[in-house]
C-alpha positions in Angstrom: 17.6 -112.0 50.6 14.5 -112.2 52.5 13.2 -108.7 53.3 10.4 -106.2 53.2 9.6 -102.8 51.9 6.5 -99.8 51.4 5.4 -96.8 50.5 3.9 -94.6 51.7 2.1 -91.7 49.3 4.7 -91.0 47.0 4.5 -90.5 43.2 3.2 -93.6 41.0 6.2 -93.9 39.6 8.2 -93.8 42.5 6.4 -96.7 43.8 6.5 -98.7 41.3 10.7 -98.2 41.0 10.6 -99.3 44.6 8.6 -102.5 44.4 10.5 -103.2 40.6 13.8 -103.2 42.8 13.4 -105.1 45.3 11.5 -108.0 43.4 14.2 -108.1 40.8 16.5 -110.3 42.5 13.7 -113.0 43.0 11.8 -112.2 39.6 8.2 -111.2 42.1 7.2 -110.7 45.1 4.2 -110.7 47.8 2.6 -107.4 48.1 -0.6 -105.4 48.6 -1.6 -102.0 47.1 -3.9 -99.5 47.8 -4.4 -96.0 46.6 -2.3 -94.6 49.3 0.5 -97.3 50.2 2.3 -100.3 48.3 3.6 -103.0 50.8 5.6 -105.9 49.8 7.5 -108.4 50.8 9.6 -111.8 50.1 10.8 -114.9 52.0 12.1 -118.4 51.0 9.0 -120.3 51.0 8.8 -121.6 54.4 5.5 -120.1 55.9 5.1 -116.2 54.9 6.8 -112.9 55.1 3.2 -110.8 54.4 0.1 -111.2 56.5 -3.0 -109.7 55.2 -6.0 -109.1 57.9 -9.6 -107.0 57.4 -7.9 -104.0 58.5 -3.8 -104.1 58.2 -1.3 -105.4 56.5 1.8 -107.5 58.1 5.1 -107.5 56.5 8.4 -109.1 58.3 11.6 -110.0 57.7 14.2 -112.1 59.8 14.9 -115.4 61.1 13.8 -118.4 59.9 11.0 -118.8 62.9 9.6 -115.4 61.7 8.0 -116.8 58.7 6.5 -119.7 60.1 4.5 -117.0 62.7 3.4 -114.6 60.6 2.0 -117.7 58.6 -0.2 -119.0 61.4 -1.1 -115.8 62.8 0.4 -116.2 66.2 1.1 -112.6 68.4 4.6 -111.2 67.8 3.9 -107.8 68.5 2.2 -105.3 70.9 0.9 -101.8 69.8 0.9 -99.0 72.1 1.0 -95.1 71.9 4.7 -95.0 70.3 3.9 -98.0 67.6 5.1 -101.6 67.5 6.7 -103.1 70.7 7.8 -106.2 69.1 7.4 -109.6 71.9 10.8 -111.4 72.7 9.7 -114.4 70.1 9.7 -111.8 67.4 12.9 -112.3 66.1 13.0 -109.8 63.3 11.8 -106.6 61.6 7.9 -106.4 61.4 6.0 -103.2 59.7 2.2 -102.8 60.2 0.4 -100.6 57.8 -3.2 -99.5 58.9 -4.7 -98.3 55.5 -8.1 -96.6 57.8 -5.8 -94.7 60.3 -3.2 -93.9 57.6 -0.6 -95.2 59.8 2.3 -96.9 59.2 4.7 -98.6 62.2 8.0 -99.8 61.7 10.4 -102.1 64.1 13.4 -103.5 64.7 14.4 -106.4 66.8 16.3 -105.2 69.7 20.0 -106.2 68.0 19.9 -104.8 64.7 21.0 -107.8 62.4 18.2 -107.2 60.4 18.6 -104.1 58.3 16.1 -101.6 57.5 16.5 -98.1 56.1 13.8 -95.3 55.6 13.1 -92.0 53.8 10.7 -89.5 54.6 10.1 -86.6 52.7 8.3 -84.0 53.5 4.9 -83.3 51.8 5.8 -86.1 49.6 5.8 -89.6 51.8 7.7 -92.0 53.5 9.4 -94.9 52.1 11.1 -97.9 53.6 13.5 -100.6 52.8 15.3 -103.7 54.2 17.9 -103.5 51.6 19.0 -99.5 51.2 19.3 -99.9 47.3 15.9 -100.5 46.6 15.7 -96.9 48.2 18.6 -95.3 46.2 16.9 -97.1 43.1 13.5 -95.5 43.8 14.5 -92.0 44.9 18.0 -91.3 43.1 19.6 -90.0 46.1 23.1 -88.7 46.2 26.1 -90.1 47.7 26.6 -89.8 51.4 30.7 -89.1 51.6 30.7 -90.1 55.2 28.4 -93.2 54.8 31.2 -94.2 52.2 34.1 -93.6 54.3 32.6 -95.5 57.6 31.4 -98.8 55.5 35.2 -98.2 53.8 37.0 -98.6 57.5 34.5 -100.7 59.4 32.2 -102.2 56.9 29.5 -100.9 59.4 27.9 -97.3 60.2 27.8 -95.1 62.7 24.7 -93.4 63.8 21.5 -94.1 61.5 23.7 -93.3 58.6 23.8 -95.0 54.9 25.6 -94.5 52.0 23.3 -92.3 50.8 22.1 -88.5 52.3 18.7 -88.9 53.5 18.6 -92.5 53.5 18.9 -93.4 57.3 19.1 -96.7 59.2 16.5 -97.8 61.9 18.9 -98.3 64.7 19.1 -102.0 67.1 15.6 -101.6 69.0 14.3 -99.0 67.5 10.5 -98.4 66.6 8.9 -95.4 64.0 5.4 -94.7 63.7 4.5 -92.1 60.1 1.3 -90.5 60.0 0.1 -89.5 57.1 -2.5 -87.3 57.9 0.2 -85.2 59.3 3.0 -86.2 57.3 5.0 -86.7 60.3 7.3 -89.4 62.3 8.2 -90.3 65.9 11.2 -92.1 66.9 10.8 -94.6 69.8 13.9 -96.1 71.7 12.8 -100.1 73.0 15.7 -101.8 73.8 16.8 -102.9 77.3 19.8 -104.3 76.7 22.8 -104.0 78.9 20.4 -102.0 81.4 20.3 -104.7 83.8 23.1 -105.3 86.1 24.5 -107.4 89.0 21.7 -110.3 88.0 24.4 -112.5 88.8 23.8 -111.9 92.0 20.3 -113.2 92.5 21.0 -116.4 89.7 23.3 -119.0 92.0 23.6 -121.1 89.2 24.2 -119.4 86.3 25.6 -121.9 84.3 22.2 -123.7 84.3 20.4 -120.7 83.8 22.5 -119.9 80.1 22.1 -123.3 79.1 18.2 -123.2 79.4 18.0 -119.8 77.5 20.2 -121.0 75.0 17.9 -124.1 74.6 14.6 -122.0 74.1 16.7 -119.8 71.6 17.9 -122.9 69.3 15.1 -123.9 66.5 14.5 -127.6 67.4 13.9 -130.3 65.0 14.7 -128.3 61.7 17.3 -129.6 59.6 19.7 -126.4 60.0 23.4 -126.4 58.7 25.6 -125.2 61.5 28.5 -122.7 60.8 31.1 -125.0 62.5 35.0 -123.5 63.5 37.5 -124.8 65.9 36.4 -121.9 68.2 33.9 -121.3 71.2 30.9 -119.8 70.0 30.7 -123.0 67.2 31.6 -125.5 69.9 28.9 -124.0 72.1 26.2 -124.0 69.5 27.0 -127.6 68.3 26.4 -129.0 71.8 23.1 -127.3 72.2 21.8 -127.9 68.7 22.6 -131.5 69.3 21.3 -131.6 72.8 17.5 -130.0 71.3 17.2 -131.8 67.8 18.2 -135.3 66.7 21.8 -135.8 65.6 20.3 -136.7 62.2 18.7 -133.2 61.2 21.8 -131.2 61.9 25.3 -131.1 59.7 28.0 -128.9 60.2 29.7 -126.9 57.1 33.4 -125.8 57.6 35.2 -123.8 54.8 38.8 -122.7 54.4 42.3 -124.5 54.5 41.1 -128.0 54.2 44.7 -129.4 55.0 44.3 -126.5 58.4 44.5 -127.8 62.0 41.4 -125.9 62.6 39.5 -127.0 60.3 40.6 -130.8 61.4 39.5 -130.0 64.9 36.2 -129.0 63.5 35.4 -132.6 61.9 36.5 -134.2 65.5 34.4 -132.0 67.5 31.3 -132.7 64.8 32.2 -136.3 64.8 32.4 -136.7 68.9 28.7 -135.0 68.7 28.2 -138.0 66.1 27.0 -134.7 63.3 27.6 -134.9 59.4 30.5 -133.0 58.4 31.1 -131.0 55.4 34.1 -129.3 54.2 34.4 -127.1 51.4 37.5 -124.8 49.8 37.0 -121.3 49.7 38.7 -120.6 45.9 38.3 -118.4 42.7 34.7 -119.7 43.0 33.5 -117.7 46.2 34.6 -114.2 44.0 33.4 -115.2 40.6 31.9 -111.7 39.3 28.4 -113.5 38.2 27.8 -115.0 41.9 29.1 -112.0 44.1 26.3 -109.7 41.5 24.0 -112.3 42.1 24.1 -112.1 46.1 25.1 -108.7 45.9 21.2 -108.4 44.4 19.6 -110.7 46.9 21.4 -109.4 49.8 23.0 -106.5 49.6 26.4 -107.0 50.8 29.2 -108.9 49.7 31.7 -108.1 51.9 32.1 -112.2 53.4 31.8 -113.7 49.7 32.5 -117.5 51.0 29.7 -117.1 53.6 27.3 -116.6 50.1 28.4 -119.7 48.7 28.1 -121.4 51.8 24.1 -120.7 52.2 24.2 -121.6 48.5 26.1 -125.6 48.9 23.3 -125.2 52.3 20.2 -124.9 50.2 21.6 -127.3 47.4 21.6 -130.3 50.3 17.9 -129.9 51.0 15.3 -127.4 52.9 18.0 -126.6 55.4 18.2 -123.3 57.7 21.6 -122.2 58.4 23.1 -121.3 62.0 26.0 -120.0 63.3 27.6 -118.5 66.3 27.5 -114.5 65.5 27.1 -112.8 68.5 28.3 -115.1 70.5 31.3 -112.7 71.6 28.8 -111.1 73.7 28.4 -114.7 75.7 32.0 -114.8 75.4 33.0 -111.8 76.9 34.6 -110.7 73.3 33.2 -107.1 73.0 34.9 -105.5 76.5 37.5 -103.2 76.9 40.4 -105.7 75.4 38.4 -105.4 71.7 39.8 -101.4 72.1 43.5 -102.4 73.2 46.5 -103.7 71.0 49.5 -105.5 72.0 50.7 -105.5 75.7 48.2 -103.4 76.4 45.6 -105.6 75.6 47.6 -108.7 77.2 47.2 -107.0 80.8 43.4 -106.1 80.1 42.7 -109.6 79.5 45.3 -111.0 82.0 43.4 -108.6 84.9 40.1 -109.7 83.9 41.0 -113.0 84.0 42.8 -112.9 87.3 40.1 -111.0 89.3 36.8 -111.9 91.0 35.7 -108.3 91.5 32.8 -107.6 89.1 32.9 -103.6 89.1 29.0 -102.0 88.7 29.1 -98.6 89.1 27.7 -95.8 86.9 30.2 -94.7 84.2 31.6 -91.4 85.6 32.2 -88.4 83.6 35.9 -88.6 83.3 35.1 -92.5 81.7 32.7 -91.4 79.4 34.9 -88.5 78.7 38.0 -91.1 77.9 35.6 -93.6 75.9 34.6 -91.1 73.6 37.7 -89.6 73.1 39.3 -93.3 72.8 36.4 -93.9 69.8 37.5 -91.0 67.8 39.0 -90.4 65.0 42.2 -88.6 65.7 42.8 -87.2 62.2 41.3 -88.4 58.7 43.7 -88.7 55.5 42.2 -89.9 52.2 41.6 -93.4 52.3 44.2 -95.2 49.8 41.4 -96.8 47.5 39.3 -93.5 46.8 40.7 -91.0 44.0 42.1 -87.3 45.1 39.9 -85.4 43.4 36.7 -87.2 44.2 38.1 -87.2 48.0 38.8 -83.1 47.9 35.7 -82.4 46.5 33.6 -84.6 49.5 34.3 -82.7 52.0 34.5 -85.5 54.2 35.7 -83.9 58.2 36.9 -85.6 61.3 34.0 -83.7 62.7 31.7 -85.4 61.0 33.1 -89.0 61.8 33.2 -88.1 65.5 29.9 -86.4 65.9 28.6 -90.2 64.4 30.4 -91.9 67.1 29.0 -89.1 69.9 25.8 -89.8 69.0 25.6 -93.5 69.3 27.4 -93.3 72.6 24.6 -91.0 73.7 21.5 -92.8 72.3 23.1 -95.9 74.4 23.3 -93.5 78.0 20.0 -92.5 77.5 18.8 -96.2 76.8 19.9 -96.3 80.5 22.7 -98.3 79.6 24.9 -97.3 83.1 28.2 -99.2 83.7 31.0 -98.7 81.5 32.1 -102.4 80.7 28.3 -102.2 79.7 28.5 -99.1 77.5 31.8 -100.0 75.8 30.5 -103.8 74.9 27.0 -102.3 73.9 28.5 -100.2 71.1 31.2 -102.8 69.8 28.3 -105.4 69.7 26.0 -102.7 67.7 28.8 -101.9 65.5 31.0 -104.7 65.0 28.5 -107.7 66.1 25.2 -106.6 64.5 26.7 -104.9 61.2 30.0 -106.6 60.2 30.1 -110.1 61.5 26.7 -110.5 61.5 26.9 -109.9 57.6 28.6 -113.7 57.6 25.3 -115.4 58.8 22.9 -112.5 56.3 24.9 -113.3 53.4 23.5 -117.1 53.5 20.2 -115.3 53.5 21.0 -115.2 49.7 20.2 -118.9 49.1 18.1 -119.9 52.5 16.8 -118.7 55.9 18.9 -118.2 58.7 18.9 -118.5 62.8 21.0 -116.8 65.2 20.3 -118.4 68.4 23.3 -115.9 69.9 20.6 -112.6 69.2 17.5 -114.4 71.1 16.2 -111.4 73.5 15.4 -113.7 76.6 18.9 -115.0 76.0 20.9 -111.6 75.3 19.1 -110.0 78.5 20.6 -112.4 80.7 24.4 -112.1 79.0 24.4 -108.3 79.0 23.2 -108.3 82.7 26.4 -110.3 83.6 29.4 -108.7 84.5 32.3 -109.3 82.1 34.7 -111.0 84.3 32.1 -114.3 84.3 32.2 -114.2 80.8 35.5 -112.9 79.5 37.6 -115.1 77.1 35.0 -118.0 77.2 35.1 -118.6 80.7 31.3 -119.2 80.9 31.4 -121.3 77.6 34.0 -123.2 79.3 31.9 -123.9 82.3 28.5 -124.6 79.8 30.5 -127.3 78.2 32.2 -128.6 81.0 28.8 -129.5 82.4 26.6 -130.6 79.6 29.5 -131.6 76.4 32.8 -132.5 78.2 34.1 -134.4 75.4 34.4 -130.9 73.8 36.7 -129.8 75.7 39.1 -132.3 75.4 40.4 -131.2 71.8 42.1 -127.4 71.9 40.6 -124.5 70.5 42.0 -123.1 66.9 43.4 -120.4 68.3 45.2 -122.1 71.1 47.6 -124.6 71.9 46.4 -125.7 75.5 43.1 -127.7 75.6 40.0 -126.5 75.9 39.8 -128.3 79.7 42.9 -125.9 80.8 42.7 -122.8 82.6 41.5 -120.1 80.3 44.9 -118.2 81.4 46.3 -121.4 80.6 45.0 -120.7 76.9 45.2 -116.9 76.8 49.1 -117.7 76.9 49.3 -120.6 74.7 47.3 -118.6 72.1 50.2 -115.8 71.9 52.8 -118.3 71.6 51.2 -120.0 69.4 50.2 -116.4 67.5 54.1 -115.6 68.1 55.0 -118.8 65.7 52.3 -118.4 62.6 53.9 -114.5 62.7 57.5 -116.0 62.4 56.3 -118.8 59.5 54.6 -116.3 57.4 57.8 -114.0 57.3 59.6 -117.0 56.3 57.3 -117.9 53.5 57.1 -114.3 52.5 61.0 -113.5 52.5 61.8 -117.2 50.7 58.7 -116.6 48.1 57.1 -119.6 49.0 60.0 -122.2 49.4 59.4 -122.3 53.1 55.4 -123.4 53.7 52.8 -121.1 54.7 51.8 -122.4 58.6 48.7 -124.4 58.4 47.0 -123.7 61.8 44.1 -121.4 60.8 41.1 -121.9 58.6 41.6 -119.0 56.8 43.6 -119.3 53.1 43.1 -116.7 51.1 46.4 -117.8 49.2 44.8 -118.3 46.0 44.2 -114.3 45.6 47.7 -113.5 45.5 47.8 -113.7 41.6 45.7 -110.9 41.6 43.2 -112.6 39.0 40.0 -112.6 41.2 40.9 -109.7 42.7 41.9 -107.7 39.4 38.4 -109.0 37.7 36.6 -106.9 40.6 39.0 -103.8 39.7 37.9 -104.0 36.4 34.4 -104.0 37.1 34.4 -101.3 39.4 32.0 -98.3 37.5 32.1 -95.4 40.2 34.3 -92.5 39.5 35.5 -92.3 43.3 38.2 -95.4 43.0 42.0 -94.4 42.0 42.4 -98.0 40.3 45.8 -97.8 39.2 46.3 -98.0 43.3 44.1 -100.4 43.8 46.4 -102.5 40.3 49.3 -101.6 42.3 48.9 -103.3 45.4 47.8 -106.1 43.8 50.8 -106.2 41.6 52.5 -106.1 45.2 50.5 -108.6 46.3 51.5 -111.0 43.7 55.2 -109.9 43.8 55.5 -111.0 47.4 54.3 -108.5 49.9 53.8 -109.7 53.2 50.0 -108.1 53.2 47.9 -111.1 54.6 45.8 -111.6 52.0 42.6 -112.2 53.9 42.9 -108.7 54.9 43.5 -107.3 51.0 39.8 -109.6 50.1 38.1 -107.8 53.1 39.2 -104.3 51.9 38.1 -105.4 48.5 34.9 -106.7 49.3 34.1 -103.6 50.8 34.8 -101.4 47.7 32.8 -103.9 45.7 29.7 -103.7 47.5 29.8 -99.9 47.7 30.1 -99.7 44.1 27.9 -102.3 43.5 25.4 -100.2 45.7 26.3 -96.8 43.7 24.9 -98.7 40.5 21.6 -97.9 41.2 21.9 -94.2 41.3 
């Protein structure tokens, strides 16, 4: 992918392991070296991801827009006594190293999308990374157990953790200035997110008001590829995208079940818009072992394998950027408490939002935070199925360890000044969830072409966070965007509803667990008559293809670390393939995960 790395001091040869790494995947790369420092960085051609200027050297890496910037010089970033305080239309990592003052400043935009790890070592130098193997490469770091097991259950991790000791990750808004003079760091905390409240209050129309940030967020008149699903978040985007940039520029990409009812309601929403629509299966192709190594190298993650090829069929059609609606939970009202609840309990915590006009604001009290946390943690740890007994007795790996993780992130977000507790709890599942997993759908077309997340724009997040959940839960305020500036939208249901989109959203809420209640039922069928009885056909996602086991087995075979018990990991795919009712979306995700950790581990 696009990304950006340096050195700071460090051995000759440890520098030139680092900038051999991360150029492999693209054969070279830009950089600039000095006796002190090697800075380098790559982009996809459109402007430039280094900047160099009498007296510093400018490396980013991020959106689309980023590039373009840094390539005609224009302010993205402030300095002051902590470092880099990057400006809202900065929308990415940037690094500044000063050769004269032997300073180097690192940032990252204020969600995190954009990875970047670091190393210091004491007496010897700092290095830093947007993609955490080029670190491991340079260094030969050991294993991080805990790093392993977090990206094994959430495919994100906690704290500034990695999968490697010593390798940590700068956190959503964070900034770092090294010295080295003194051979030291400082740690700067920038974000503002979900520290504003009641704006609602002052905004009478705020429907206007998130349609005009969403606007300023959406890169007009590029040709961009849009991400397109029977849901919300796509629905939303389409409309804006089409209401900024001539119908002409913009197609929309839809992958999956291409016989689905979702993925028919996505060509009739594109087609009411009047936007190309393109289609594609996702089959053996998406987990071929030579593609997932290939954006495995460029990106570093191939947990969402169909989201690579997608970029890839994206760049293929022309100098396109590729968009999609990550994040846009957060405008949704997605990441509240509901995310934490299952079953009926999470029926009444959406049903009450939905039915109430009381928006709550007060400081989270001690007995909340006290619940939160304990709510977060993990209530015992047994050895995770895919990992081998002996390799998981001799980690070490505690419950203690997990939890003081999940402690500290809840902290570092109270003393952001983050204050209510629907802020606090949708703060961390957007840092976690949002900016690490899902977002890794969007980064992994970042193997093949440049990106934009319109959902992450600051100006645009600032106003969502500030507005209390019950405006935005369950699509409420998407509902009210459209039904003002795209009705036609609304007259086709969403995928994971039966009502349409004009209903009530309680309305929908019920059809969607009646309508949950009946795929449940159809897939039981299927499974218990081995296939006589059809698989339902509602959702995009058909993964059916990997119940034979031979993708899946290919990856088993491939696997090199000695912490995997594969004959497991060949026994529930022999289930799998026998007829086990596993969904087997869910058995690719837990794959994918295994695969880019050992993929990772390679370079050790």
């Amino acid at each position: 992918m696009p990304g950006m790395f340096g050195v700071i001091g460090m051995t000759p040869q440890i520098r030139e392991r680092c900038r051999s790494a991360f150029a492999a995947p693209w054969g070279d790369c830009e950089k600039v070296t000095s006796s002190s420092a090697t800075i380098g960085a790559h982009s996809h051609g459109r402007g430039t991801a280094l900047r160099r200027g009498p007296d510093q050297v400018v490396v980013g890496d991020g959106e689309a827009s980023l590039y373009m910037r840094l390539a005609q010089g224009r302010p993205i970033w402030t300095f002051d006594s902590s470092g880099i305080a990057l400006n809202p239309e900065c929308r990415g990592n940037v690094a500044i190293w000063r050769e004269t003052e032997g300073e180097l400043s690192i940032a990252s935009e204020w969600t995190g999308s954009f990875p970047l790890y670091y190393v210091h070592r004491p007496g010897e130098g700092f290095l830093f990374s947007s993609r955490m193997v080029v670190i491991a490469s340079a260094l030969r770091n050991t294993i991080d157990a805990v790093g392993v097991v977090e990206f094994l259950r959430e495919a994100s991790f906690q704290s500034s953790r990695s999968l490697w000791r010593d390798v940590h990750r700068l956190q959503p808004g964070q900034s770092l200035v090294y010295r080295a003079a003194t051979d030291k760091l400082s740690l700067t905390e920038r974000s503002q997110l979900w520290t504003s409240t009641d704006i609602e209050a002052t905004h009478p129309d705020i429907v206007n008001e998130t349609w005009s940030r969403l606007g300023l967020a959406v890169d007009a008149n590029v040709s961009t590829t849009i991400m397109m699903s029977g849901g919300w978040d796509s629905r939303t985007l389409l409309a804006r995208s089409a209401a900024c940039s001539p119908v002409e520029a913009l197609m929309a990409y839809s992958h999956g079940d291409l016989a689905s009812r979702e993925i028919r309601l996505a060509q009739c929403l594109s087609g009411e818009i009047g936007v190309a629509f393109h289609q594609e299966p996702i089959d053996y192709r998406c987990y071929n072992i030579h593609a997932l190594r290939l954006g495995f190298d460029r990106e570093g993650d191939v947990v969402f394998p169909h989201w690579h090829r997608a970029g890839q069929i994206a760049a293929s059609t022309g100098p396109r950027i590729v968009t999609a609606g990550v994040y846009g939970e957060v405008l949704g009202g997605h990441y509240g408490r509901a995310m934490l609840l299952h079953g009926s309990a999470k029926i009444r915590e959406v049903a009450r939002r939905l039915l109430t006009t009381r928006n709550p604001s007060q400081d989270t009290s001690p007995s909340q935070l006290d619940a939160l946390t304990q709510f977060l943690h993990v209530p015992r740890l047994d050895r995770p199925w895919p990992l081998q007994e002996e390799w998981w007795r001799s980690s070490g790996v505690s419950v203690s360890e997990l939890n003081s993780d999940i402690d500290q992130d809840v902290r570092r977000l109270m003393n952001r000044g983050v204050r209510t507790i629907d802020q606090l709890i949708e703060a961390y599942i957007t840092e976690h969830r949002g900016s690490q997993y899902i977002n890794a759908q969007i980064r992994s077309c970042r193997a093949y072409t440049d990106v934009s997340l319109p959902f992450t724009d600051r100006s645009f997040l600032e106003w969502v966070c500030a507005l209390p959940m019950t405006s935005k839960i369950h699509n409420r305020l998407n509902q009210r965007l459209l039904a003002r500036y795209a009705p036609t939208l609304l007259q086709y249901p969403l995928a994971a509803t039966l009502a349409m989109a004009r209903r009530p959203v309680i309305v929908q809420e019920a059809s969607r667990f009646v309508r949950k209640g009946l795929e449940a039922a159809r897939w039981r069928a299927n499974a218990a008559s081995r296939g006589r009885i059809r698989a339902p056909r509602l959702s995009w996602v058909n993964f059916e293809f990997l119940r034979t086991g031979h993708e899946l087995r290919a990856i088993v075979d491939d696997l090199k670390a000695d912490l995997w018990d594969k004959p497991a990991l060949l026994a529930r795919l022999d289930q799998l393939a026998n007829g086990d009712s596993t969904p087997t979306h869910s058995m690719s995700d837990q794959m994918m995960k295994i695969y880019t950790i050992d993929l990772s581990l390679r370079s050790v």
